[in-house]
N, C-alpha and C positions, 0 to 999 in steps of 0.2 A: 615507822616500824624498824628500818636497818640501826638507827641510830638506839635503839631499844638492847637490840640483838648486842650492838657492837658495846655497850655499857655494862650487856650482861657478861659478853667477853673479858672486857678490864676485869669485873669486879672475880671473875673466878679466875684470872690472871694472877690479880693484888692476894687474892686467898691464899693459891697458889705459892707464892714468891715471899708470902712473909710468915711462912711456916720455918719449923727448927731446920726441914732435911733440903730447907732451898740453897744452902751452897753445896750441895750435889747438882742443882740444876742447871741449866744452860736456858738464860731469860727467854732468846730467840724461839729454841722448842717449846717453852711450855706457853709464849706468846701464840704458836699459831696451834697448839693443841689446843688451848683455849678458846682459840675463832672457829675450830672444827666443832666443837663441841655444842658451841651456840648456833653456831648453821645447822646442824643437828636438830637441837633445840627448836630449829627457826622452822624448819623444813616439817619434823615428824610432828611433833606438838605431842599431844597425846595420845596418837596414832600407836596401835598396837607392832609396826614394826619399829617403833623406835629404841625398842630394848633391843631387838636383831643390831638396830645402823649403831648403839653403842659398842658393844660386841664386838660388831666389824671395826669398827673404829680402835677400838683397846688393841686387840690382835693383830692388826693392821702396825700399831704403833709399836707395838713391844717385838714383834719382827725387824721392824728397822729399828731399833733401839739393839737385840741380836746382829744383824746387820753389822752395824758399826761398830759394838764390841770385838766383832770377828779379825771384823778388819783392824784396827786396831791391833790384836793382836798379833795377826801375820805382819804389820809393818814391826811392830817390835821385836820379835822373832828376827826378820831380815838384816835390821839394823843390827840388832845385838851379832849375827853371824857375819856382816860384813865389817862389826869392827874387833873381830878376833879372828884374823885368816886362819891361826891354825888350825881350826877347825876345818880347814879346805885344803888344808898344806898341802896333802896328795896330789891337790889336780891342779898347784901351777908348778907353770915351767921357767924357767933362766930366758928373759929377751932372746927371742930366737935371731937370726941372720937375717934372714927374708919375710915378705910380708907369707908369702906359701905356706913358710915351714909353720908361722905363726896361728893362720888359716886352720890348717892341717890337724894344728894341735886342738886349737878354741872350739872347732866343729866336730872333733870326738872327744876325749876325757879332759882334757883341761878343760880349768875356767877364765882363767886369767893366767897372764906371766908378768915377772918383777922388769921393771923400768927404774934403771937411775939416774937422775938427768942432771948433764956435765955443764948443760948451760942454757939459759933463756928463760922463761920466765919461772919455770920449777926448778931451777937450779939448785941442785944439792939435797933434794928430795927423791925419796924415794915412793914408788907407786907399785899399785897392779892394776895392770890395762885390760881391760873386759870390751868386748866387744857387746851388741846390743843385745846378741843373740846369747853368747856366753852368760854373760849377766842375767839374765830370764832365765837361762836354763840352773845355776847357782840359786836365783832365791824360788824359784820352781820347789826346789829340797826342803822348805821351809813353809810350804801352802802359800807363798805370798805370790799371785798370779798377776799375769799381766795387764790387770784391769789396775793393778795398783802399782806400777812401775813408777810413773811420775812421780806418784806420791812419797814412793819409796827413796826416788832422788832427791824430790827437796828436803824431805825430813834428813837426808845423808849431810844435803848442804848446809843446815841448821846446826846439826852436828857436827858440822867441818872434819868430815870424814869422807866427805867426796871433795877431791883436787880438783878435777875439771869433768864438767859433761858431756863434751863436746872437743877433745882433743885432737889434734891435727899431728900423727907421731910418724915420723919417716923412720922409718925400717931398710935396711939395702936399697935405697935410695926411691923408693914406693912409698908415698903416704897415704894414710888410711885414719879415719874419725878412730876414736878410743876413747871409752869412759874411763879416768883414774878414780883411782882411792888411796887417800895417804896409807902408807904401809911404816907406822911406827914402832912396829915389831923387827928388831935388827936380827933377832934368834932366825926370823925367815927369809931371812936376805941373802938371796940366793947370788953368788959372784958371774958379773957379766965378762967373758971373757975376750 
């Protein structure tokens, strides 16, 4: 009987996938839509809820189908705002003195401040250093929430638009983690004095 079911899954798999609008599809999803569909099948037979368990099943799917469009969109949104600072220009500041001052700033209206490093491994680059919390509160502006933070960094990293995620920056002789982001905007290059 399973090996029935699981043949009737290819076959509306194969239907599926070699239709005109199958390179919009993602093999994977419409593989286990497919094995839903047949357990379905396997399960209701011609039982009168099984119009209900389709239903469920459609709505169920086109929710997370919404789902991941959403998302989707809040990571593009983020990205796009993290690689055009001026759009934030207001809320950085010039490398402060001390880790305090810096604190101080990131934990009310800034988001980040310009870093230009004289030497070691980002020598000659310029950045803006976010803290984990700054940064959440920056793509917070943009619906992108913190359930999609990671995601939000490695698509940064793909775009090589995040310098490091895990930066080690001594400040008046205090060091402290910092997330960079290359800052290739010279127009926002604020002079450290």
């Amino acid at each position: 009987m399973q090996d029935q079911h699981l043949q009737t899954a290819k076959m509306l798999f194969d239907r599926r996938m070699s239709s005109p609008t199958s390179y919009r599809m993602i093999p994977r999803v419409m593989w286990f839509e497919s094995l839903e569909q047949s357990f379905i099948d396997c399960i209701f037979g011609d039982h009168p809820a099984y119009n209900e368990a389709c239903t469920l099943l459609a709505n169920t799917t086109s929710a997370q189908l919404e789902q991941a469009t959403l998302r989707e969109e809040s990571l593009a949104r983020a990205l796009e705002l993290i690689a055009h600072p001026a759009c934030f220009a207001k809320h950085l500041i010039p490398c402060p003195k001390t880790w305090e001052d810096a604190l101080g700033a990131l934990c009310n209206d800034a988001y980040a401040f310009h870093k230009r490093f004289q030497k070691g491994k980002h020598r000659g680059c310029q950045a803006l250093a976010f803290t984990s919390d700054s940064l959440k509160r920056l793509l917070h502006t943009v619906s992108c929430n913190e359930s999609l933070f990671d995601s939000f960094l490695e698509r940064a990293a793909a775009q090589d638009l995040l310098l490091d995620r895990s930066e080690v920056l001594n400040i008046g002789g205090e060091t402290r983690r910092v997330i960079l982001f290359r800052l290739n905007d010279e127009s926002l290059s604020l002079a450290e004095k």
